[in-house]
MARTORZA-952978 format. One record per residue (C-alpha): residue in three letters; x, y, z; residue number from 1. Coordinates in steps of 0.5 Angstrom, whole numbers. Layout:
N
<r><res>ALA</res><xx>X</xx><yy>Y</yy><zz>Z</zz><n>NUM</n></r>
...
END
This chain:
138
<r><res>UNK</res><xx>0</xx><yy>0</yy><zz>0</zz><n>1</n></r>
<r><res>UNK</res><xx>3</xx><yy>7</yy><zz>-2</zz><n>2</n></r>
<r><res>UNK</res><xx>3</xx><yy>13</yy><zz>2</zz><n>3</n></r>
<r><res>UNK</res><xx>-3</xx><yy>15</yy><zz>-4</zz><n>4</n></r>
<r><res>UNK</res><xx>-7</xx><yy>9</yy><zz>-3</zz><n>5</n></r>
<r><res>UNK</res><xx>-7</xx><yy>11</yy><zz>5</zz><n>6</n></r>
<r><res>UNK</res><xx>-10</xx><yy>18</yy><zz>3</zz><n>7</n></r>
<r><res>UNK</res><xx>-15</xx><yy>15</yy><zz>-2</zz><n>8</n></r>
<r><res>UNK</res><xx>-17</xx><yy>10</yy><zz>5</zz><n>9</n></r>
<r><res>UNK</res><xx>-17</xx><yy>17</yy><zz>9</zz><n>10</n></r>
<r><res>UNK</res><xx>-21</xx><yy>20</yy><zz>4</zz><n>11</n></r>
<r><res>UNK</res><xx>-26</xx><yy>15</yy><zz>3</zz><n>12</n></r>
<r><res>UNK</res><xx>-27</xx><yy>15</yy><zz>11</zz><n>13</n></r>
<r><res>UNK</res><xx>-28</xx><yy>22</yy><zz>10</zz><n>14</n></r>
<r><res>UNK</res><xx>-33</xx><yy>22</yy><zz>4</zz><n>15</n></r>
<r><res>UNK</res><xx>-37</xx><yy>16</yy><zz>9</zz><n>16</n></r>
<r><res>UNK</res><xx>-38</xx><yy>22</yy><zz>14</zz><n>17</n></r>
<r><res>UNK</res><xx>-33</xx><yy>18</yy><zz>19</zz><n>18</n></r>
<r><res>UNK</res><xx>-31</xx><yy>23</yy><zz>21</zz><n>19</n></r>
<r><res>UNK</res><xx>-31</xx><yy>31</yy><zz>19</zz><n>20</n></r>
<r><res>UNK</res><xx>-23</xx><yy>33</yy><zz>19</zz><n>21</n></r>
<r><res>UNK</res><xx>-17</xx><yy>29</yy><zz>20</zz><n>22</n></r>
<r><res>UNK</res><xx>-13</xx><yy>30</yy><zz>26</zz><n>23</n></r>
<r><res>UNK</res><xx>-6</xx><yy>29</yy><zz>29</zz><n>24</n></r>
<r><res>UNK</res><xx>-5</xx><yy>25</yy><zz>34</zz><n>25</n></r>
<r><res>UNK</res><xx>-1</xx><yy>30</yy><zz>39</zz><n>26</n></r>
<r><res>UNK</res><xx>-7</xx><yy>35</yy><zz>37</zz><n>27</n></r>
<r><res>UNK</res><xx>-12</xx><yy>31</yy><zz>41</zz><n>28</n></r>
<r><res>UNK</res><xx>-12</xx><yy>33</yy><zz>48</zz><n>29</n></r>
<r><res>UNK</res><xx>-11</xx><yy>28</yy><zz>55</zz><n>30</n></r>
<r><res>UNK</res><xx>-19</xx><yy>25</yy><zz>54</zz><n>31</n></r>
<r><res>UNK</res><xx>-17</xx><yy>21</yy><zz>48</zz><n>32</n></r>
<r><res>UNK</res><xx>-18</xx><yy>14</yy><zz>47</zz><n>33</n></r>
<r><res>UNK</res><xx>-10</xx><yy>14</yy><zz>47</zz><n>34</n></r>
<r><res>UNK</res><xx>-9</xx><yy>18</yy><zz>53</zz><n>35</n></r>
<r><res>UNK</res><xx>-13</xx><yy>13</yy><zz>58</zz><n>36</n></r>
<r><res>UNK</res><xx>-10</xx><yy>7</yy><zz>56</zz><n>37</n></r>
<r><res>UNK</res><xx>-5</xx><yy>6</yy><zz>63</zz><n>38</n></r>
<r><res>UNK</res><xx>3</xx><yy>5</yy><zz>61</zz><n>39</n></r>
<r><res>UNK</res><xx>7</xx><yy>-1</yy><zz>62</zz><n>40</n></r>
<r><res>UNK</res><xx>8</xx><yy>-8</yy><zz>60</zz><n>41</n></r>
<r><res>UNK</res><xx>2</xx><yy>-11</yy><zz>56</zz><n>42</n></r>
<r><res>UNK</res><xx>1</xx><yy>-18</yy><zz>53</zz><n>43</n></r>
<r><res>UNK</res><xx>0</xx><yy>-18</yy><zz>46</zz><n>44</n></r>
<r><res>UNK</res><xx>-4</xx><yy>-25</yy><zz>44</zz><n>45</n></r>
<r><res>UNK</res><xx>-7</xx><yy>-27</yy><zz>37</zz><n>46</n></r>
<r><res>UNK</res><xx>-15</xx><yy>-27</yy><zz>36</zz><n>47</n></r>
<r><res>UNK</res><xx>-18</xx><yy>-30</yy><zz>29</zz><n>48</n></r>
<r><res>UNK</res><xx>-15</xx><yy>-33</yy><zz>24</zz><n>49</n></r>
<r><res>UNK</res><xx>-13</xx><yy>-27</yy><zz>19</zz><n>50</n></r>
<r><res>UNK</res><xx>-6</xx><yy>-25</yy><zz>17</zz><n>51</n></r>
<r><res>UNK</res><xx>1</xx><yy>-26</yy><zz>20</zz><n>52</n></r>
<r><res>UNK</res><xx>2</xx><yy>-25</yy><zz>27</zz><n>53</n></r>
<r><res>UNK</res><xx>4</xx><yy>-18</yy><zz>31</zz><n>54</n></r>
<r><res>UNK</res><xx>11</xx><yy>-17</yy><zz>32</zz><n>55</n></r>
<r><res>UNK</res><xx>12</xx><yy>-18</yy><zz>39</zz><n>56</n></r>
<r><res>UNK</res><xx>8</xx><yy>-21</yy><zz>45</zz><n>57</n></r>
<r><res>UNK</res><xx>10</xx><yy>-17</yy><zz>51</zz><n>58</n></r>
<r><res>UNK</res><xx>11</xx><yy>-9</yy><zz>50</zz><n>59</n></r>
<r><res>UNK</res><xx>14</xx><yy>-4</yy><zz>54</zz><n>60</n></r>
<r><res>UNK</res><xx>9</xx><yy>2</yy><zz>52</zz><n>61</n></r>
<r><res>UNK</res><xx>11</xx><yy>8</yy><zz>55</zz><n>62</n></r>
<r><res>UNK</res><xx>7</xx><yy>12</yy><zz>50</zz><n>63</n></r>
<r><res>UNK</res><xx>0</xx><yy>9</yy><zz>49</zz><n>64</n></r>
<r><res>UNK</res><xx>1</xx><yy>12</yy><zz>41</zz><n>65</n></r>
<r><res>UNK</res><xx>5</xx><yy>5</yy><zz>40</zz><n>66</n></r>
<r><res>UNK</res><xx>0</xx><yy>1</yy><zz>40</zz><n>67</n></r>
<r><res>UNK</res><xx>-2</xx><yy>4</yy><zz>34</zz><n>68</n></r>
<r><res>UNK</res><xx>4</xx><yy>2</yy><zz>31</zz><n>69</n></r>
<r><res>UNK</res><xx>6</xx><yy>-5</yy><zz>33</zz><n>70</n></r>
<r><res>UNK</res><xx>9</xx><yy>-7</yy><zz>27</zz><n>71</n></r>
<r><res>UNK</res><xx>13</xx><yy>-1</yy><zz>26</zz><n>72</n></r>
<r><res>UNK</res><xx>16</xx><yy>-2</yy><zz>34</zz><n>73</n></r>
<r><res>UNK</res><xx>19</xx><yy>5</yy><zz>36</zz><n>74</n></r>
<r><res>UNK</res><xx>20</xx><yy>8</yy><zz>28</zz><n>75</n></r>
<r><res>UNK</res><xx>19</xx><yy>15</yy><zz>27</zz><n>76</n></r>
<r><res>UNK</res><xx>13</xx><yy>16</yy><zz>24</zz><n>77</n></r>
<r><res>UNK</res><xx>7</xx><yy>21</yy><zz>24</zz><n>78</n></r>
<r><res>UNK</res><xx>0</xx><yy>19</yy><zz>25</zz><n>79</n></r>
<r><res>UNK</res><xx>-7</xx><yy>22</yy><zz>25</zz><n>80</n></r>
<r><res>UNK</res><xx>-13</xx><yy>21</yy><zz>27</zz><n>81</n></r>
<r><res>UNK</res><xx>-18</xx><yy>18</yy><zz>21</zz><n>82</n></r>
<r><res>UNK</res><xx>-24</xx><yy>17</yy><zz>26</zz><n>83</n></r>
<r><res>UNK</res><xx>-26</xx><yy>17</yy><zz>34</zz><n>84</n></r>
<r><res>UNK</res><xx>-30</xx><yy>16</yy><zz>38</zz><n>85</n></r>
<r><res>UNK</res><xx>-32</xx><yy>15</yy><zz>46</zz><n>86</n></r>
<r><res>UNK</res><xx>-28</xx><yy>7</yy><zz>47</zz><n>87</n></r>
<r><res>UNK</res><xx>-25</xx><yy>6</yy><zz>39</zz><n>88</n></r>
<r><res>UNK</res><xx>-20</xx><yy>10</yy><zz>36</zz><n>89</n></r>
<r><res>UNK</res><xx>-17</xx><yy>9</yy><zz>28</zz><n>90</n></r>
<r><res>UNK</res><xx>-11</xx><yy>12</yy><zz>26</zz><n>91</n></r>
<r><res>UNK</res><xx>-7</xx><yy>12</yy><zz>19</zz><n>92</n></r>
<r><res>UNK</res><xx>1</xx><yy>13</yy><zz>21</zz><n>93</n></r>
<r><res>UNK</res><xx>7</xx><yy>13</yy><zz>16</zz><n>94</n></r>
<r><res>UNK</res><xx>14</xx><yy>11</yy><zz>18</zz><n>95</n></r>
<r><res>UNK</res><xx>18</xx><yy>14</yy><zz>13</zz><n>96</n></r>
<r><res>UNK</res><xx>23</xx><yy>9</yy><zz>8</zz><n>97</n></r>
<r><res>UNK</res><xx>19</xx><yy>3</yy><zz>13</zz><n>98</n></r>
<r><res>UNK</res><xx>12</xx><yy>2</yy><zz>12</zz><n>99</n></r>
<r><res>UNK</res><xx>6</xx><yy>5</yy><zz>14</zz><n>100</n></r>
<r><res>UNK</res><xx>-2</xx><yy>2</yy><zz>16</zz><n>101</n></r>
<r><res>UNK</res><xx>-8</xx><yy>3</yy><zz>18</zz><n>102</n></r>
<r><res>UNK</res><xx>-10</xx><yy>1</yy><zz>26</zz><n>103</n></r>
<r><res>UNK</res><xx>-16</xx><yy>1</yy><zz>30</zz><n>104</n></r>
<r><res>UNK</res><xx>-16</xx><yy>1</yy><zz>38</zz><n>105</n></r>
<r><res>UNK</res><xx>-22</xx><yy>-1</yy><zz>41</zz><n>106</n></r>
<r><res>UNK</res><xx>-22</xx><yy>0</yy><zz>49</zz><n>107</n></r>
<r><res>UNK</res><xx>-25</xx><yy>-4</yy><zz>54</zz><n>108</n></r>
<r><res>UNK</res><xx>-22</xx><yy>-1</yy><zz>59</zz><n>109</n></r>
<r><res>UNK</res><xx>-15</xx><yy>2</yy><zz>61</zz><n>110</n></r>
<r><res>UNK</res><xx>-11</xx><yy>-4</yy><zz>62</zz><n>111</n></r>
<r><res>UNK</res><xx>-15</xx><yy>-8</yy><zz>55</zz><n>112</n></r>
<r><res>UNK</res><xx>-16</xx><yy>-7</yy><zz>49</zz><n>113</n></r>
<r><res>UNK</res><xx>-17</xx><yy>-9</yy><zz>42</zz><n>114</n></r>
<r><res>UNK</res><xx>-12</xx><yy>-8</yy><zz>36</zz><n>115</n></r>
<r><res>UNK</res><xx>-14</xx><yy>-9</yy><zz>29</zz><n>116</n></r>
<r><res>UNK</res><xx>-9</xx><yy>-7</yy><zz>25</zz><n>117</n></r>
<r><res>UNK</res><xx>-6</xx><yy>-7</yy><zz>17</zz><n>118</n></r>
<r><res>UNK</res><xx>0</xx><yy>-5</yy><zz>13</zz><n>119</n></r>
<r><res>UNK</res><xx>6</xx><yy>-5</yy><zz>10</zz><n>120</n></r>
<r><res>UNK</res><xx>13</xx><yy>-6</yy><zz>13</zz><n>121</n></r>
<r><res>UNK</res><xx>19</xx><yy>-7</yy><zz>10</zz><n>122</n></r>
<r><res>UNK</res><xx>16</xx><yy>-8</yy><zz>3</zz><n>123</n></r>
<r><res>UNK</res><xx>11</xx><yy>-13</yy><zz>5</zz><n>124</n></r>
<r><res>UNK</res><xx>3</xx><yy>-14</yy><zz>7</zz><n>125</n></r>
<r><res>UNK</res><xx>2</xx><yy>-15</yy><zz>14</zz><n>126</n></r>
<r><res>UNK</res><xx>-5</xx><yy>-16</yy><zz>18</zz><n>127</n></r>
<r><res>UNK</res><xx>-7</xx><yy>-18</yy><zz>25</zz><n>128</n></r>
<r><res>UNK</res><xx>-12</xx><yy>-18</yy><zz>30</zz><n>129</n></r>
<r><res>UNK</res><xx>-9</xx><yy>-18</yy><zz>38</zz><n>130</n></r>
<r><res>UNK</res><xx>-12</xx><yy>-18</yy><zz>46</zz><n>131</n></r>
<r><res>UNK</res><xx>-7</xx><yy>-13</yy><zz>49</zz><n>132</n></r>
<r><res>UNK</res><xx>-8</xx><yy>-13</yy><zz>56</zz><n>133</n></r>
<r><res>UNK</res><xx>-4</xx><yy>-9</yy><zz>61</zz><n>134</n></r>
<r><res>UNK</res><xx>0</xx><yy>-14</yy><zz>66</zz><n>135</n></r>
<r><res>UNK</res><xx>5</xx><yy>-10</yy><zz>70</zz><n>136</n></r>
<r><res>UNK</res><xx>11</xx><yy>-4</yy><zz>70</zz><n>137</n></r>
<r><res>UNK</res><xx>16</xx><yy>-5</yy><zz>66</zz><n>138</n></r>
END
């Protein structure tokens, strides 16, 4: 997937009426989806049957916009908000020279959620589906 097919995917949400602007991701203020999930160690564990596995079982999450980028582990890319609501957010991100995807977060509460996510990493497709659940400090 190209940076132009992620903007036709952005675009395409947008004409649906998922949302009425694009957002950055640093733009959202402390009530987002994102900033009530809790830091620390969270388990990954597959759910469903569709794609290749996500990248790690455990991740340290210092910054909950990791989640939003698992495959891309602590690339520096840009990320902005496709569509929120009160529980779920999506997020279209970019990891210049290595990838980018789309993902959306469901939260079930602080300390679990569930991750959908699809992309390309290292020139190659990736989808997956994950229980994360925050299980202690790192």
């Amino acid at each position: 997937m190209t940076t132009r097919n992620i903007k036709l995917v952005v675009a395409g949400f947008l004409s649906l009426g998922a949302g009425s602007a694009v957002q950055s991701v640093a733009a959202q203020d402390g009530g987002s989806v994102l900033q009530t999930l809790e830091r620390g160690l969270w388990q990954l564990r597959a759910v469903g049957s569709g794609g290749s596995a996500a990248a790690a079982s455990e991740l340290c999450v210092a910054d909950p916009r990791m989640l939003a980028q698992i495959q891309h582990g602590t690339a520096n890319c840009t990320h902005q908000i496709v569509e929120s609501t009160g529980n779920s957010v999506t997020i279209s991100y970019v990891c210049k020279g290595a990838g980018q995807g789309l993902t959306t977060i469901r939260k079930e509460s602080g300390r679990l959620a569930l991750i959908k996510s699809q992309g390309i990493r290292n020139n190659s497709p990736f989808s997956f589906s994950v229980e994360a659940r925050r299980s202690g400090g790192c």
